[in-house]
Each structure stands twice: as C-alpha cells, then as structure tokens.
Wavefront OBJ file of the C-alpha trace (Angstrom):
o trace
v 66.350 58.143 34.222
v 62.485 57.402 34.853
v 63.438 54.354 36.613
v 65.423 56.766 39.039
v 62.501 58.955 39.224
v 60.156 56.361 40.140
v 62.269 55.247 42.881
v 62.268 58.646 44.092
v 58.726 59.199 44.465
v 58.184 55.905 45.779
v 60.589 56.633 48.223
v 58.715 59.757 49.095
v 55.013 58.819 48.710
v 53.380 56.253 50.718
v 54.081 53.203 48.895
v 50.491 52.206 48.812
v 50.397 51.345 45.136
v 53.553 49.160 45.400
v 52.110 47.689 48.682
v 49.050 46.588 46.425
v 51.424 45.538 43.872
v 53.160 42.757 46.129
v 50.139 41.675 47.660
v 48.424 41.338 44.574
v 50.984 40.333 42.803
v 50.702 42.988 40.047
v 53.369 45.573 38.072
v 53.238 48.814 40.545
v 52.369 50.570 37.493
v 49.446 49.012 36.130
v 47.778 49.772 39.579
v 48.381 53.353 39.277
v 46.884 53.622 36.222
v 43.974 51.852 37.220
v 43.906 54.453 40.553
v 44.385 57.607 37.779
v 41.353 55.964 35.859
v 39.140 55.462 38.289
v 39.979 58.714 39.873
v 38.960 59.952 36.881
v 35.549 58.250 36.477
v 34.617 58.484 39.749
v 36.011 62.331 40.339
v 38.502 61.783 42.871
v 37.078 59.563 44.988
v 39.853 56.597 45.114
v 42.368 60.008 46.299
v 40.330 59.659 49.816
v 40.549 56.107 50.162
v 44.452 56.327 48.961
v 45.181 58.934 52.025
v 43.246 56.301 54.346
v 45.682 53.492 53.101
v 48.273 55.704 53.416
v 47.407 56.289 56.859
v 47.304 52.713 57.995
v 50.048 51.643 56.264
v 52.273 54.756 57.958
v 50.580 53.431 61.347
v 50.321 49.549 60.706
v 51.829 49.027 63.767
v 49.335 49.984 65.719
v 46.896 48.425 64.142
v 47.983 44.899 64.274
v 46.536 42.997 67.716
v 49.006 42.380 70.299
v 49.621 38.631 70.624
v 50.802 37.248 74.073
v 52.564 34.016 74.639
v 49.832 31.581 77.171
v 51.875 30.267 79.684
v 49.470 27.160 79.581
v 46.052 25.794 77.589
v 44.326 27.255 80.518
v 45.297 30.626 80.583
v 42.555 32.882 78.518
l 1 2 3 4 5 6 7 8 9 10 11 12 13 14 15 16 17 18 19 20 21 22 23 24 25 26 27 28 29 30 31 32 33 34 35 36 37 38 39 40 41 42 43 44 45 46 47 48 49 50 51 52 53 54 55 56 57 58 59 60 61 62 63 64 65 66 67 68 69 70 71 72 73 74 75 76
C-alpha cells in the first residue's frame, strides 16, 4: 500500500528526489528526508531550489547543447 502510494506521487511530482537518487546513487527516501530537514533548518529554502530542479529537469531538453556531426577536422 505505501509502496503504491509512493509510486503515485512520484509519478505525479517531478521526480527530482529520485533523479538525485540515481545519480547519487542513494535510497530516494533518504534524500527526501534530508530535503524535509534542511527545509526545516533553513525555513524553506531547499523548496525554491527544488522548483528550479524541477524546472530543468521538465525542460532538460533544452538545455542540453546541440551537437553537430563535422563533416571533416577542418570544419569549426
């Protein structure tokens, strides 16, 4: 039952915590209680800079450079 729950709210939030999670390499949960401590501590601060992730991350494609093939070593 919570595992279904936390699937669905995944599923609906961003996904940043889980993004940290497999780039980290770190159980999703133990990242969001780190974010609810330090949210805490630092009175809501990290909830800014989790909308800004959540922003990129909903728009990383348009963040990420455009790479085009070189036809040759000269081309620049």
């Amino acid at each position: 039952m919570i595992r279904q729950i936390q699937n669905w709210f995944e599923a609906r939030a961003f996904g940043v915590c889980s993004w940290w999670g497999k780039k980290l390499g770190i159980n999703t949960t133990t990242i969001r209680m780190y974010f609810i401590y330090l949210s805490f501590f630092t009175v809501g601060s990290p909830v800014i800079m989790y909308f800004i992730m959540a922003f990129i991350l909903e728009h990383k494609h348009s963040f990420k450079p455009v790479k085009q093939k070189r036809r040759s070593v000269w081309d620049l």
